[in-house]
N, C-alpha and C positions, 0 to 999 in steps of 0.2 A: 749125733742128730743128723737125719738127712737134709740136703739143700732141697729149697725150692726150684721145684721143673723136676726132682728125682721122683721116677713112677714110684707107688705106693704099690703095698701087698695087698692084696685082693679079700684078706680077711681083716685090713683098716676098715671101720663103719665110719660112715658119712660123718658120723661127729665128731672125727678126729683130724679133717681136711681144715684147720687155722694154720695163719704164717704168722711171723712174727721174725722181726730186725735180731741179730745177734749183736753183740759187742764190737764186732767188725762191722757190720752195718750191711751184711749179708740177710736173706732170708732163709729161714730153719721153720722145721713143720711143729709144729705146737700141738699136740694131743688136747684134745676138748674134754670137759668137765666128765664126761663118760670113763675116761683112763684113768681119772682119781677114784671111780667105784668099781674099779676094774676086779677089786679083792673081793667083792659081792656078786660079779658077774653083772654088774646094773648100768645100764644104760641111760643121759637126763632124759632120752626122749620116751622111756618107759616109764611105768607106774611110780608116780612120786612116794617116797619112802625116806619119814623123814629120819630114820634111824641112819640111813647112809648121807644124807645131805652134801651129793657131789656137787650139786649147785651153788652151794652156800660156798661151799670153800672155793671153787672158780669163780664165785663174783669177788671174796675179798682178795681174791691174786689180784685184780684188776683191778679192785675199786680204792684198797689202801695206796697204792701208789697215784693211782687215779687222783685223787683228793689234791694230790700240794699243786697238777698244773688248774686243776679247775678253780684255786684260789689266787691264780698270778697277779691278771688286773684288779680284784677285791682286795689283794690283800697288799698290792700298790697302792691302792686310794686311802686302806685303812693305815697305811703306815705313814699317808702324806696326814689323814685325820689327826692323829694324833699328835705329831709334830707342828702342821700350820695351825693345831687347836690351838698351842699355846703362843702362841705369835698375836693373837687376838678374836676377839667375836668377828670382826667384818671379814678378815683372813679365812675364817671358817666357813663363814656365806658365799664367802666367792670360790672355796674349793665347792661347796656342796654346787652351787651353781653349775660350775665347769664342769664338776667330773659326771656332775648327771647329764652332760649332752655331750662326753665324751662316750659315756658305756653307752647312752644312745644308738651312738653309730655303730662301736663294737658287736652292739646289740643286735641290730640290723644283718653286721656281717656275721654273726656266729654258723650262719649255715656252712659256711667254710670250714669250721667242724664238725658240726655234730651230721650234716650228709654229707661231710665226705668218710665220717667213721663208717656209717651205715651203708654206704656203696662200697668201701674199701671190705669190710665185714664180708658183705654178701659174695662179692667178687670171690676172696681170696677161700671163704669155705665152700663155692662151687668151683677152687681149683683153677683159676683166671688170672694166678699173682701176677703175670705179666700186664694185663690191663691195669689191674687196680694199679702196678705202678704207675704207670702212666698218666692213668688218670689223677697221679697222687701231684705229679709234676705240672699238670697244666692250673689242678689247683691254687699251685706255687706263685706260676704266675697272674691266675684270675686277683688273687689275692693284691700281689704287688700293687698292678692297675687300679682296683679298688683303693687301695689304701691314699695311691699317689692321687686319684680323683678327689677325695673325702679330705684331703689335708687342704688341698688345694680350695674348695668349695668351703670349709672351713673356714681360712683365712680372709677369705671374700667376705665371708658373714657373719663372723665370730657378734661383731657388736648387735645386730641386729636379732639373732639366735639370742645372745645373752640376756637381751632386755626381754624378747618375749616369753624366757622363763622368768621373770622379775625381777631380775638385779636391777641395782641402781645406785648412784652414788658413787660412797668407798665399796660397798660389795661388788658392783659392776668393774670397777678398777683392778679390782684384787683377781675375778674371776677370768677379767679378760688375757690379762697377764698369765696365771696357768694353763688356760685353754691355748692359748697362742701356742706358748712353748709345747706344749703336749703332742697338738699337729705333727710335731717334726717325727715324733714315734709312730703314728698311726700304719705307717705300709709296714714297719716293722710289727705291730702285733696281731696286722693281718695276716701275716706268713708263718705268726706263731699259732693261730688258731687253725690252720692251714696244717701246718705240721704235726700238730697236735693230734688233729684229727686223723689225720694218718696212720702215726701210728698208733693210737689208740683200733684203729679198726684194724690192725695186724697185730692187736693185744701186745704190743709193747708200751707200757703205762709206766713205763722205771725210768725210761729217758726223760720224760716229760716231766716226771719227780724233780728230778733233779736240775731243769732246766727252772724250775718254778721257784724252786728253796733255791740256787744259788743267784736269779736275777733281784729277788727281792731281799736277799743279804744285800746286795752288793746298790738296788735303790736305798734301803735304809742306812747305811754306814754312810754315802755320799751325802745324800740329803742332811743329818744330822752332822755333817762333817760342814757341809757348806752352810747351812742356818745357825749353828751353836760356834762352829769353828770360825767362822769368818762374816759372821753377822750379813748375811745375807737373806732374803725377803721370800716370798710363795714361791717367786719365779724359779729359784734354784730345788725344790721340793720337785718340780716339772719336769725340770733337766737331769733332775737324778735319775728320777721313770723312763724318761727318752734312751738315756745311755742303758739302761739294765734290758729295754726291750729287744734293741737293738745288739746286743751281746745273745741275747735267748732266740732272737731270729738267725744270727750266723750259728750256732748249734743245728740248728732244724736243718737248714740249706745245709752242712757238713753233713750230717747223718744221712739225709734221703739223697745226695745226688750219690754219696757214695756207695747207698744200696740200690738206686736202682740203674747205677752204672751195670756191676754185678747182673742184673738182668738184661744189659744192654736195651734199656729205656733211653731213649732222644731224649734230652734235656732242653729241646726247642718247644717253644710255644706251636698247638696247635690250635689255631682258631676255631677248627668246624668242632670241636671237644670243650673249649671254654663255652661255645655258642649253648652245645646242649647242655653244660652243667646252669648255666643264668637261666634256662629256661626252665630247669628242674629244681633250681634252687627260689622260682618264684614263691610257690607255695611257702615254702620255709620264710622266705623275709616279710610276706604276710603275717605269720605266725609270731616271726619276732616282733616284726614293727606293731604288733598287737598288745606284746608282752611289756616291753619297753616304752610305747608309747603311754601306758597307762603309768609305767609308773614315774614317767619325766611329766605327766600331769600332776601327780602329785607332789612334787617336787616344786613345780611352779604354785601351785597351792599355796604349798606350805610359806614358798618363798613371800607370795602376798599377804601371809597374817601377819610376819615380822619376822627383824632379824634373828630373834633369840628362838623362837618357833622352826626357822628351817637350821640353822645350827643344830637345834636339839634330833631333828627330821633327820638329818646327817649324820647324828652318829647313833640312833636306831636304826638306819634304815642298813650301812654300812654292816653292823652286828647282823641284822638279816640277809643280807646279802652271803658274808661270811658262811652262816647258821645254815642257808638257804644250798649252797653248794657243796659244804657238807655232805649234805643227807645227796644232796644228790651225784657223788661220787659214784655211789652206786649206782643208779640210773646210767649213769655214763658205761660202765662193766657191762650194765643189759645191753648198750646200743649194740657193742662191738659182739655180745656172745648171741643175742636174736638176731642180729645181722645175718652172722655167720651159719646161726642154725636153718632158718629161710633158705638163706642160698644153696645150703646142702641137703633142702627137701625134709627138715625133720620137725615141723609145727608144733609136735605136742610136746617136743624138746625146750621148743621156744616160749611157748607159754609157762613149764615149770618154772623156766628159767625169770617169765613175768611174776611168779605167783610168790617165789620168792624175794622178790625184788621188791615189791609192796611191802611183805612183811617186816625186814630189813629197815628201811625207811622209815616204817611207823614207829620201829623200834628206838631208831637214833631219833626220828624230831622226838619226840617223848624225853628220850635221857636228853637231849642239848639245850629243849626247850627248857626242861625243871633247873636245868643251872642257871638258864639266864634268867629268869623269873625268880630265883631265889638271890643272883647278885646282882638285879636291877638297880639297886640305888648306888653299888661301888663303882657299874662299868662304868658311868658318866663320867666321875673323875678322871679318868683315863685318858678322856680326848678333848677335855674342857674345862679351865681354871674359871669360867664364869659360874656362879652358885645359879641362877637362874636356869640356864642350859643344862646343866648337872639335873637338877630337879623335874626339869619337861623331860631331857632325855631317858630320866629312871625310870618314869610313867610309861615310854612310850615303848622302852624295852621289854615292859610286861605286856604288852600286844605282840611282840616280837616270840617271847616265849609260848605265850599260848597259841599262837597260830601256829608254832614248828611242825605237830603230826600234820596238821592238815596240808602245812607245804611239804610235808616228806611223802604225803599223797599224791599229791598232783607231781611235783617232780617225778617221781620214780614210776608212775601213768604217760608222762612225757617221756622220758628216757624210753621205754617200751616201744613206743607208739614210734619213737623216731627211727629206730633200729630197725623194725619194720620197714619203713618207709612209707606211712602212714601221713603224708606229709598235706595230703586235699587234707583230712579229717583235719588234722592238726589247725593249720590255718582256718579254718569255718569255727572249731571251738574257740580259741584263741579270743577272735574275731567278736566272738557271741559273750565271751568274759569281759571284754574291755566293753562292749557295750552296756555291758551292766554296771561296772565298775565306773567308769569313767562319770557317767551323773549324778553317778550318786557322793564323788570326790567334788564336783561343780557346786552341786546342791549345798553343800553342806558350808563351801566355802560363800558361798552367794548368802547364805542365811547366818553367817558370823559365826558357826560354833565350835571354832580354833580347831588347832592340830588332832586333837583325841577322835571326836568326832570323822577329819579327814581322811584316819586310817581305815573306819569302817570298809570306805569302799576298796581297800589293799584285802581286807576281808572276804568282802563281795568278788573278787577276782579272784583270786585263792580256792572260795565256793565253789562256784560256777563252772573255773577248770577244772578241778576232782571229781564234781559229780558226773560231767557229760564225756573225760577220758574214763573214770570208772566206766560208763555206759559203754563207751567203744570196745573196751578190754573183755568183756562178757559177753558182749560178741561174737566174739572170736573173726571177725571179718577183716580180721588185720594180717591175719597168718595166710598169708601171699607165697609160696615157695615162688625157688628160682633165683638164676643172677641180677636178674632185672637189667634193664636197658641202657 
């Protein structure tokens, strides 16, 4: 394999300009999805042919490994689910509490990967690896700052923030105590989404595998070690998460300072480079704070119809979330290969690469949703010994099920659109879904008609993004060549 910076041969086409981290944490040139149809002579940015399908097998390079880091923090909160489920019902209310104004913030910060995949993409397939590192570094540390601000401003307000999602009581007790302890992780999982996104836009999605399956072995063994083994309470379920973050952050910081030493990239913060990434990453925490905000409303909803109501809320919503990232593993593959096809001038490249990306998506929510609709009444057990919450949760998982195609819609319309860099549109849809969603989650609770009802408007938001990123995608006013800015 040649190193990056090594000149390429003159008969490389455009779609074979990707980098990607080697084992030594070097960068090597990555042939694009073109060199898999190479036995056909076929090119992705040429006439779609689904007999050759070089698309399909470059998204699942990307998107199988892709999948275990896009489940780190869900599938921390699912694994604290099910262990503080059994500890008690108020136990359970004050995780749901907390960890919904934990992803909150994560929520907020996710532009720290998903644009820096999409800049790092574009960058590295118009041939720029030396920026994109750079830019991958200062990421590193916008991130840190963020994090250390957010824990900080947490702590200040933890009680305040908790009541005005509804806790109260023992559930306000229970949740203040895991949020507290939580904070101490927060700069650490900002640098994992940071890293992440990295290298996922240099299409190395294997590190990030593995960084994801070994921190959440290593939450669940401690947590069950310190609640079962030494009868201890929520707060050690926290500190499990803090340490496994914080173990997945010094992986990220090892990897990239040592590839982009290799490129002889400064490891110092540059300010006038953080300035322009906060002001390009507005649009995006619009977009999230759209996403997230709608759904820590219903969250607070849920919380005011009762305890056993947002318990039950907790462990459908957790199943969706799981369900939800999933399908959009893939989405995550488009960011980094539309990224890259953009920067290297090849549009109609990049759109195959959307047209399969939808299909794919429609195809898993379909298969994941019929499982979960067909074992809605076992998952409850699972994360709840109360018979009550068992039985709201069973219900609420068959909304979960049925809505899967339509989030494997709008996800993998999202994923597209961000790889692009599509990031105005993005925030104004977003924007326009939680506007609809959000009243109709108020309505429903203002007029007393419990949890079931409340979910509609998780429906209405679901809607309303599919339909108006479908509108985008047909377009075509998204396929922007170039490195961009």
């Amino acid at each position: 394999m040649a190193r990056a910076g090594a000149r390429l041969s003159p008969s490389v086409t455009s779609c074979e300009r990707g980098f990607m981290l080697d084992e030594a944490g070097g960068f090597v040139v990555s042939l694009m999805a073109c060199r898999l149809g190479a036995d056909r002579g076929r090119d992705i940015g040429g006439t779609y042919d689904p007999t050759v399908r070089p698309v399909d097998r470059e998204l699942l390079r990307l998107a199988v490994p892709a999948l275990g880091a896009l489940l780190a923090e869900p599938l921390y909160v699912l694994a604290d689910t099910a262990v503080v489920g059994h500890l008690g019902t108020s136990e359970l209310g004050g995780l749901a509490v907390a960890s919904a104004a934990l992803l909150f913030g994560y929520g907020l910060c996710v532009f720290l990967a998903y644009g820096t995949t999409a800049a790092i993409a574009r960058l590295t397939g118009a041939g720029q690896d030396r920026r994109a590192a750079h830019q991958a570094v200062q990421g590193l540390w916008l991130a840190l700052a963020l994090g250390v601000v957010l824990a900080v401003l947490g702590a200040v307000f933890a009680g305040p923030l908790l009541r005005l999602l509804g806790a109260g009581g023992e559930v306000l007790a229970q949740a203040d105590t895991y949020f507290r302890i939580s904070l101490l992780g927060t700069p650490a999982m900002l640098m994992m989404l940071a890293g992440v996104g990295y290298l996922r836009g240099v299409k190395d999605t294997v590190r990030p595998l593995w960084v994801a399956a070994g921190t959440a072995v290593v939450n669940l063994v401690l947590e069950v070690v310190l609640i079962y083994g030494f009868d201890q309470a929520i707060g050690a379920s926290a500190a499990a998460t803090v340490v496994a973050q914080w173990l997945g952050a010094g992986c990220y910081l090892a990897w990239i300072g040592r590839g982009v030493r290799r490129l002889d990239v400064s490891l110092a913060p540059d300010v006038q480079v953080i300035g322009r990434m906060l002001v390009v990453s507005a649009e995006l925490m619009v977009r999230n704070l759209s996403t997230t905000g709608t759904l820590l409303v219903a969250t607070a909803a849920a919380t005011r119809i009762g305890v056993v109501d947002v318990a039950a809320h907790q462990v459908a919503f957790q199943a969706w979330m799981v369900l939800a990232l999933s399908m959009d593993a893939v989405a995550i593959a488009a960011q980094a290969m539309v990224g890259s096809l953009l920067g290297a001038d090849d549009p109609d490249g990049a759109r195959s690469v959307g047209r399969s990306v939808i299909g794919w998506s429609i195809a898993i929510g379909a298969v994941l949703g019929a499982v979960i609709a067909a074992s809605h009444g076992v998952l409850g057990q699972v994360f709840s010994a109360d018979e009550a919450v068992v039985a709201l949760a069973g219900f609420l998982l068959l909304h979960v099920g049925l809505m899967a195609p339509l989030s494997g819609v709008a996800f993998a319309l999202d994923g597209i659109l961000i790889g692009a860099g599509d990031q105005r549109f993005l925030a104004w849809a977003m924007a326009g879904a939680a506007a609809v969603a959000v009243p109709v989650m108020v309505a429903t609770r203002l007029a007393g008609l419990g949890i079931g009802p409340l979910w509609a408007g998780i429906w209405a938001f679901m809607g309303v993004r599919g339909i108006s990123l479908w509108a985008r995608f047909r377009s075509g006013r998204w396929q922007v060549v170039g490195a961009g800015t």
